[in-house]
C-alpha positions in Angstrom: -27.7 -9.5 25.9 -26.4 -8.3 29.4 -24.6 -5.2 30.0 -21.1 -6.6 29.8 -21.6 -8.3 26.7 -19.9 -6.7 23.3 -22.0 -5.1 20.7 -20.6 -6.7 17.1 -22.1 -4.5 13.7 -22.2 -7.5 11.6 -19.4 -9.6 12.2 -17.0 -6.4 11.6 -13.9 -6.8 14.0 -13.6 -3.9 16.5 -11.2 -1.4 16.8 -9.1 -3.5 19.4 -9.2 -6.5 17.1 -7.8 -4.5 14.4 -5.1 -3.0 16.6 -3.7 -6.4 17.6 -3.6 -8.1 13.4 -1.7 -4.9 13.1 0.8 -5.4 15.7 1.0 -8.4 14.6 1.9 -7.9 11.4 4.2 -5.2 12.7 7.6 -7.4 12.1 7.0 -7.7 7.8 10.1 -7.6 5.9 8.5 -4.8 4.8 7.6 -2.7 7.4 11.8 -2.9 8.2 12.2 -1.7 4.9 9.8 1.4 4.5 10.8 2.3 8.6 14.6 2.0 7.7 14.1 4.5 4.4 12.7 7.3 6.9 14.7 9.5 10.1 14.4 7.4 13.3 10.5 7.2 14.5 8.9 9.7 11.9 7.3 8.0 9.9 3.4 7.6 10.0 1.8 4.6 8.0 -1.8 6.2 6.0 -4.6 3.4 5.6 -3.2 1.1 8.0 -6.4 -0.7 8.7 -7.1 -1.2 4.9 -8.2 -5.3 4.7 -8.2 -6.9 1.2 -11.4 -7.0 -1.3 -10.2 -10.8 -1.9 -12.8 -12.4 0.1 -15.5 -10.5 -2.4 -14.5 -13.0 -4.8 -13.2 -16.4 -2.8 -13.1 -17.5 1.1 -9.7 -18.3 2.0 -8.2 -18.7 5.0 -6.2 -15.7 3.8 -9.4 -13.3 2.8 -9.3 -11.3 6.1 -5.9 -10.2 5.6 -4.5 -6.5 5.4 -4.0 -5.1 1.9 -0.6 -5.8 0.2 0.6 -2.5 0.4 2.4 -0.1 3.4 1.9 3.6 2.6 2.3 6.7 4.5 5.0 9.6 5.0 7.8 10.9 7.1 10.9 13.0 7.5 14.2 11.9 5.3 16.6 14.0 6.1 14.1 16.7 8.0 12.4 16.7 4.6 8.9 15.5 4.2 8.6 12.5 2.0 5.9 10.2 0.9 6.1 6.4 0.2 4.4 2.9 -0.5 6.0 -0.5 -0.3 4.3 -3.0 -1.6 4.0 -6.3 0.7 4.5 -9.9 -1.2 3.8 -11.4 2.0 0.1 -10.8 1.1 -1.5 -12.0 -1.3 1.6 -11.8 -3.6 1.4 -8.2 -3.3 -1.3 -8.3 -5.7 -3.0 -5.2 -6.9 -6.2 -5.0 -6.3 -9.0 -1.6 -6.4 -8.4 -1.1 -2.4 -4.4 -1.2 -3.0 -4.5 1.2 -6.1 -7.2 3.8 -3.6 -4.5 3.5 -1.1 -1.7 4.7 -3.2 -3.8 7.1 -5.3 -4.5 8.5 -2.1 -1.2 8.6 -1.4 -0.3 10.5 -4.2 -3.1 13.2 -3.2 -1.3 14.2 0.0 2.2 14.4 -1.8 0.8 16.7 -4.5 -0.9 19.2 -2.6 2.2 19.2 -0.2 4.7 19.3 -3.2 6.8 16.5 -1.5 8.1 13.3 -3.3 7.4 10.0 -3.7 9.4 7.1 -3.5 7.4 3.4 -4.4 9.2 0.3 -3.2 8.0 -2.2 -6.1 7.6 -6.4 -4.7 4.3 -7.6 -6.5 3.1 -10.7 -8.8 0.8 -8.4 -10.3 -2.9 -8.3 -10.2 -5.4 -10.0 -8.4 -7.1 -12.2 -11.3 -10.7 -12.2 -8.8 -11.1 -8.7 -9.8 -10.9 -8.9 -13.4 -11.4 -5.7 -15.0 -11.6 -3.7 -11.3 -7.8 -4.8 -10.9 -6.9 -3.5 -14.8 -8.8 -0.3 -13.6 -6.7 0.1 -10.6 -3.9 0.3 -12.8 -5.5 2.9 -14.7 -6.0 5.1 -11.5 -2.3 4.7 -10.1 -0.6 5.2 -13.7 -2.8 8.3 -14.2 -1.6 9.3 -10.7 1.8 9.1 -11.4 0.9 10.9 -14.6 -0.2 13.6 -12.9 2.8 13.6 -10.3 5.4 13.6 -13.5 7.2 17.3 -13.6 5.4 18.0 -10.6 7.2 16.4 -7.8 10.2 13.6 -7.8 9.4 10.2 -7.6 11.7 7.6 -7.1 11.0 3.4 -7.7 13.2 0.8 -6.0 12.6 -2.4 -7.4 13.2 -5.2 -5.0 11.3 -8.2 -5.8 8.8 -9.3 -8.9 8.1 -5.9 -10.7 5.6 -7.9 -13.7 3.5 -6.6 -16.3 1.6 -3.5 -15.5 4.0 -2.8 -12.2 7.2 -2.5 -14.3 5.3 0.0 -16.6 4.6 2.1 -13.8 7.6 1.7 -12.4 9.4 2.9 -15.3 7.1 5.8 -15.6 8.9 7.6 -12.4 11.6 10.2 -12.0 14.4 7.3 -10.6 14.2 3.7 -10.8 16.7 1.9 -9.0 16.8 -2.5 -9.5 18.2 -3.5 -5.9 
């Protein structure tokens, strides 16, 4: 290997690599959504680079694709808010154990900064690969909202498939709007 030639750690994409699936990726339906719910140019996507835990399971030409969910915070109003919107342009939006980290996660941040949550619900459901991994990433976002309830608001906006599991937790915030 010369000088000029790029180092690759196991086939892992680098940084730059990343950066440009992002961008493209940057004109989702639902990236126009979650940036139209926040002030102009505040708001600040968490997890960004998270890829899906499908290609565990099964090689598709779809395994190497970010998780199906947007999360992150920003100003509404001049008021700090935190949201996810869940992407059924990937992978049906399915939950899977690196979707539920992102939005437990999520939840984290909004609790110790008392701000609220607002979830943007568009999912088929689980990811069946996973099996019990998926019915435990349930677990850890219901407990989360659990935990958020009479702490700080939360707000759902159903706007696509909301099924099993999903609708539960859905139902289990503050405000849930069907658009």
């Amino acid at each position: 290997m010369d000088k000029y030639t790029k180092p690759t750690f196991c086939g892992l994409p680098t940084a730059a690599e990343l950066r440009s699936e992002l961008a493209n990726s940057q004109g989702s339906d639902v990236r126009a959504q979650i940036a139209l719910l926040f002030d102009e140019n505040t708001f600040v996507e968490t997890g960004a680079f998270t890829k899906r835990g499908y290609s565990d399971f099964i090689n598709t030409e779809k395994s190497n694709e970010f998780e199906g969910v947007i999360t992150g915070y920003g100003a509404i109003d001049g008021k700090l808010v935190f949201a996810f919107a869940e992407d059924a342009s990937r992978m049906g939006g399915a939950i899977d154990d690196r979707h539920a980290k992102k939005i437990t996660e999520l939840y984290n941040l909004a609790l110790s900064n008392g701000a609220p949550v607002i979830g943007i619900f568009n999912s088929n459901g689980t990811d069946i690969f996973q099996g019990t991994t998926a019915l435990a990433a349930y677990g850890r976002i219901m407990s989360a909202v659990t935990r958020a309830s009479g702490v700080i608001p939360q707000i759902s906006f159903v706007t696509g498939k909301c099924i099993g599991t999903s609708a539960a937790i859905a139902s289990m915030f503050d405000i849930v709007v069907k658009a």
